[in-house]
C-alpha positions as CSV (number, residue, x, y, z in Angstrom):
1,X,0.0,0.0,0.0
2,X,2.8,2.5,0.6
3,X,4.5,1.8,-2.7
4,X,1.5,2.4,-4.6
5,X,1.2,5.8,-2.5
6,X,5.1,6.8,-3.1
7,X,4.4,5.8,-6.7
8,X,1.4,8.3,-6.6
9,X,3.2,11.1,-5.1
10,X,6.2,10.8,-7.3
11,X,4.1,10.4,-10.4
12,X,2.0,13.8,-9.3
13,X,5.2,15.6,-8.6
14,X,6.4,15.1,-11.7
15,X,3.2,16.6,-13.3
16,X,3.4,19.8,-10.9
17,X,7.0,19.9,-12.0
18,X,6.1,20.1,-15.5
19,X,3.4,22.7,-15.2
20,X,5.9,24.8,-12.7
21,X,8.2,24.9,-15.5
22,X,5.7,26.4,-18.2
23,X,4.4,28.7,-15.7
24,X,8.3,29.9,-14.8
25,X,9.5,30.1,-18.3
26,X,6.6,32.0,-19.5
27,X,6.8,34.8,-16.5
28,X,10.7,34.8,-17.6
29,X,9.3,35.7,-21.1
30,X,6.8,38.0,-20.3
31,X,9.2,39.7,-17.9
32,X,12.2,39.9,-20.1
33,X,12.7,43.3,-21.0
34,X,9.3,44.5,-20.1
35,X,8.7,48.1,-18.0
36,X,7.0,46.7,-15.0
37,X,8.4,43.6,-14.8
38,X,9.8,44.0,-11.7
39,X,6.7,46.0,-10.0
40,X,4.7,43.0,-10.2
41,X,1.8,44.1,-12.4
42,X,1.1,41.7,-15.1
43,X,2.6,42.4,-18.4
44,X,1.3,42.3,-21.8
45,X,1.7,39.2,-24.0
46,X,0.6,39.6,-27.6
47,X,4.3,39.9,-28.5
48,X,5.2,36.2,-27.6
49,X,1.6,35.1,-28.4
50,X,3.1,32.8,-31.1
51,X,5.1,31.2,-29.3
52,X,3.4,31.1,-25.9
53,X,0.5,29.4,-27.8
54,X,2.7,26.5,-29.0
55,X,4.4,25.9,-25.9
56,X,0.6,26.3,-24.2
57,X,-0.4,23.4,-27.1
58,X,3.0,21.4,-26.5
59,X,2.2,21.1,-22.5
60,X,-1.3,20.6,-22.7
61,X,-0.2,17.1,-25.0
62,X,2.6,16.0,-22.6
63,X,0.4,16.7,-19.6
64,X,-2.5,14.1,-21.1
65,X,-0.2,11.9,-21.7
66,X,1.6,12.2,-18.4
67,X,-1.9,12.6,-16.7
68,X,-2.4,8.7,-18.9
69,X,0.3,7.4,-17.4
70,X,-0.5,8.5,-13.7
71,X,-3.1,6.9,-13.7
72,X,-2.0,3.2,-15.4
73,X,0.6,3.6,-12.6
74,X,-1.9,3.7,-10.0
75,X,-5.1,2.3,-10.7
76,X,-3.4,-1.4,-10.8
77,X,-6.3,-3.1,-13.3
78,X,-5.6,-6.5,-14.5
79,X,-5.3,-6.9,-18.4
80,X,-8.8,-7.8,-18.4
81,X,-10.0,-4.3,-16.8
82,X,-7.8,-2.5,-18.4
83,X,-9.1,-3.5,-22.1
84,X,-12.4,-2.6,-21.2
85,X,-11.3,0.6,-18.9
86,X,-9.0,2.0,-21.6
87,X,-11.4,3.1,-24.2
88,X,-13.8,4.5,-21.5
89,X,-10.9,6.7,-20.2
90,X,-9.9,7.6,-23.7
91,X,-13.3,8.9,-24.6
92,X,-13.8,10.3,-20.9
93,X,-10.1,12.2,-22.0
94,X,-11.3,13.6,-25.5
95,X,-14.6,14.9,-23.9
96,X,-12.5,16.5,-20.8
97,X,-9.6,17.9,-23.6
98,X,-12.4,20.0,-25.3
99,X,-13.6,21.3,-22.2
100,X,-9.7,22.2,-21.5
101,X,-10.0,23.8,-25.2
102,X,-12.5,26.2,-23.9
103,X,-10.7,27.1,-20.6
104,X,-7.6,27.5,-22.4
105,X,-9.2,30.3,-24.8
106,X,-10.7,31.6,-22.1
107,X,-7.4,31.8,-20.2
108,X,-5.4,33.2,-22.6
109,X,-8.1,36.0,-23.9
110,X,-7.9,36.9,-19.7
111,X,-4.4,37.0,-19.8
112,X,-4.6,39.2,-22.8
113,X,-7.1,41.5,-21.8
114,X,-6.8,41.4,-17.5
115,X,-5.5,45.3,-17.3
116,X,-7.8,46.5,-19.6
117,X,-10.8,45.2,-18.2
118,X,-13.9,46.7,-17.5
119,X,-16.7,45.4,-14.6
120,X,-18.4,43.6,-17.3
121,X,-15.7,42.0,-19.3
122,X,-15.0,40.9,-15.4
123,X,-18.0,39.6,-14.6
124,X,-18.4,37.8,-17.9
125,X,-15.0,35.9,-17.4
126,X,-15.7,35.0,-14.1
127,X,-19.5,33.4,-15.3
128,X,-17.7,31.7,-18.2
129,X,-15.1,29.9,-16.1
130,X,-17.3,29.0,-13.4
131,X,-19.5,27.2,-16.5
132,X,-16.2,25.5,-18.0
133,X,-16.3,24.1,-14.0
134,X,-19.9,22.8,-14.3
135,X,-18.8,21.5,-17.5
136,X,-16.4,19.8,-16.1
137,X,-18.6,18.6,-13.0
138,X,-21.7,17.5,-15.4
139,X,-18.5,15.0,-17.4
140,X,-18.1,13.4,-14.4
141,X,-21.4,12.6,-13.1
142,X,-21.7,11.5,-17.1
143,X,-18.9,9.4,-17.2
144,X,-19.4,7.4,-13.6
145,X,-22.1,4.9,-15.0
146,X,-19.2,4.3,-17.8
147,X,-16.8,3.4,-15.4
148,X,-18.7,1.6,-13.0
149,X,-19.5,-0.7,-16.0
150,X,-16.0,-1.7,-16.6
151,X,-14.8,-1.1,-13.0
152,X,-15.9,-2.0,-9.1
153,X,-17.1,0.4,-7.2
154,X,-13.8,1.5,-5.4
155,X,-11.9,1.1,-8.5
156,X,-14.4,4.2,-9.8
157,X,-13.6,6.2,-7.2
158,X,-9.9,5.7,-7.2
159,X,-9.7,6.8,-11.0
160,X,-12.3,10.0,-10.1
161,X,-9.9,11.0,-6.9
162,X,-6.6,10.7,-9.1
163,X,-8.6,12.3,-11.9
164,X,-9.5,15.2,-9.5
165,X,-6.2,15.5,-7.8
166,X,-4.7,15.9,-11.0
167,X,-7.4,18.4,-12.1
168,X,-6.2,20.0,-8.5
169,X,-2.9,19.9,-9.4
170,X,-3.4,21.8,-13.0
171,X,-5.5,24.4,-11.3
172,X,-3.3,25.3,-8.4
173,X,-0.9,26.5,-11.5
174,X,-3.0,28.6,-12.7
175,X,-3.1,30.3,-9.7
176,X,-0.5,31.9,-10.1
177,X,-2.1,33.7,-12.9
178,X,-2.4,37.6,-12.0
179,X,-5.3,39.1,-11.2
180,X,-7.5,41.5,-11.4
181,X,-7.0,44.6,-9.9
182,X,-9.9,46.9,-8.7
C-alpha cells in the first residue's frame, strides 16, 4: 500500500513539476525586457503570443499523456480491466480535452485583456469559467455509470480521486495567474 502511494506522489510531482516549468518560463518571457516587470503588475503578452500558444499546445499534449500514465501507474487493473477501462478513459479524456480547449481560450483572452478590463468583461469571465467548472462537473457525473461498468465500485472512485487531484494539481498552477486589480 505505501509503494502504490510513493508511486502516486512521485508520479504527481512530476506533473506539478512540469506545469511549474511552463508557468516559470513564461513569467521569464513575459518579464524579459518589459517596463513593470519587476513592479509586479502583469505584463502584456501579444508579442510572444506565437510562441506562448505553441508551448501552451505542446504542454497541454505532454500533460494528457503524463496525466495517462498517472493513472495506469496507480489504478493497478488486470489486463482484463484494463481493455475494457482504456477506451472508457480515452473517450472520458477527449470529452475532458475539449472542455480544456475552452478554458484554455478563455485563459489566454484573460491573460490578454486582464489590465484593460472593465466590470463587465470581469464579470463575464468569471461566469464563463465558473461554467467550464460545471462542464467539467456535469463530465463526471456523465462518465461514472461508464466506469462503473468496466470497473468495481472503489476502482471508480480511485480513478475519479486521481482524476481530481490531477485536475487540482493543473489548477493550483494557474493560480498563479495575476489578477485582477480593482
Amino acid at each position: 500500500m505505501y509503494r502504490k502511494h510513493q508511486c502516486f506522489v512521485a508520479a504527481v510531482v512530476v506533473a506539478l513539476l512540469a506545469t511549474c516549468n511552463l508557468a516559470s518560463s513564461q513569467d521569464s518571457a513575459l518579464q524579459q525586457g518589459k517596463p513593470g516587470a519587476q513592479s509586479g503588475k502583469s505584463v502584456p503578452v501579444d508579442d510572444i503570443q506565437g510562441q506562448s500558444d505553441q508551448d501552451i499546445s505542446l504542454l497541454r499534449k505532454e500533460l494528457r499523456s503524463e496525466r495517462k500514465q498517472i493513472v495506469a501507474a496507480n489504478m493497478n487493473l488486470t489486463d482484463g480491466e484494463a481493455e475494457k477501462f482504456w477506451p472508457v478513459y480515452d473517450q472520458y479524456a477527449a470529452d475532458l480535452a475539449k472542455i480544456n480547449d475552452t478554458k484554455a481560450a478563455l485563459l489566454k483572452d484573460y491573460l490578454q485583456t486582464v489590465d484593460t478590463m472593465n466590470s463587465e468583461q470581469s464579470e463575464s469571465y468569471l461566469r464563463k469559467r465558473a461554467e467550464i467548472e460545471e462542464s467539467t462537473i456535469q463530465l463526471r457525473l456523465r462518465y461514472l455509470d461508464a466506469f462503473r461498468k468496466v470497473l468495481s465500485g472503489r476502482q471508480t472512485a480511485r480513478f475519479f480521486q486521481i482524476d481530481w487531484r490531477l485536475g487540482l494539481m493543473i489548477d493550483l498552477q494557474l493560480a498563479q495567474m495575476p489578477m485582477i486589480d480593482p
